[in-house]
N, C-alpha and C positions, 0 to 999 in steps of 0.2 A: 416019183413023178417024172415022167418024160421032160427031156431038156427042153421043147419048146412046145408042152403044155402048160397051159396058164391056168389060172383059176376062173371060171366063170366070174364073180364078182371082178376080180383085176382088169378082164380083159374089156367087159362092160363098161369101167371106169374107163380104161384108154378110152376107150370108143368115144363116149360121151364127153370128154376132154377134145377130140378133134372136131366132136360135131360143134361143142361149145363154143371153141377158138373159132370155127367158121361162121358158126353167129356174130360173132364179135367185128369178124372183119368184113363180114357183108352188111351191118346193118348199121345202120346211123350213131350219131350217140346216144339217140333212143334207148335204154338197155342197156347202156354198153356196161353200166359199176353190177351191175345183176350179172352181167355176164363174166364180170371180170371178178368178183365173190365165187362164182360156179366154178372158175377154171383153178381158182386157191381150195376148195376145199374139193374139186377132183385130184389136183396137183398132192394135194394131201394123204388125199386116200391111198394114192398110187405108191408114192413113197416110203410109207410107213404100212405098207402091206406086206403080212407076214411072208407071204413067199419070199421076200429077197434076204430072207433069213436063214430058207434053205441053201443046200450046196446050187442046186438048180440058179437060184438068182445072180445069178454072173450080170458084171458089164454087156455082156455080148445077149444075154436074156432080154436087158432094158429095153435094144436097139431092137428086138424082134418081136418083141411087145409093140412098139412105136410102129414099127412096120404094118404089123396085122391090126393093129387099132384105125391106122390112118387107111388100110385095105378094106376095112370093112365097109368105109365113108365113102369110099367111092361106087359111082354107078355101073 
């Protein structure tokens, strides 16, 4: 696997992890324990996904994962 290929599911998780965390901080406490469940069990996924099992998953992977996840959020 290319050093900064990801898995479609991985990167989907980032992804929906920054859009989650931006619900959380734009919206009331309406939602907020639903939203803060959603960020523990994306925080979840993410960490315990087999890629950082490969050589591939480095430190320096994590950061560019966070990168392109929070890149995708934006307009």
């Amino acid at each position: 696997m290319d050093r900064n290929t990801f898995p479609p599911d991985l990167l989907e998780a980032q992804t929906a992890w920054y859009v989650t965390y931006g619900r959380l901080a734009a919206e009331a406490a309406d939602g907020a324990a639903a939203h803060r469940r959603q960020l523990l069990h994306l925080s979840r996924l993410i960490a315990a996904h087999p890629y950082w099992q490969t050589s591939a998953g480095t430190p320096a992977a994590r950061v560019a994962l966070k990168e392109l996840g929070r890149n995708r959020t934006r307009p």
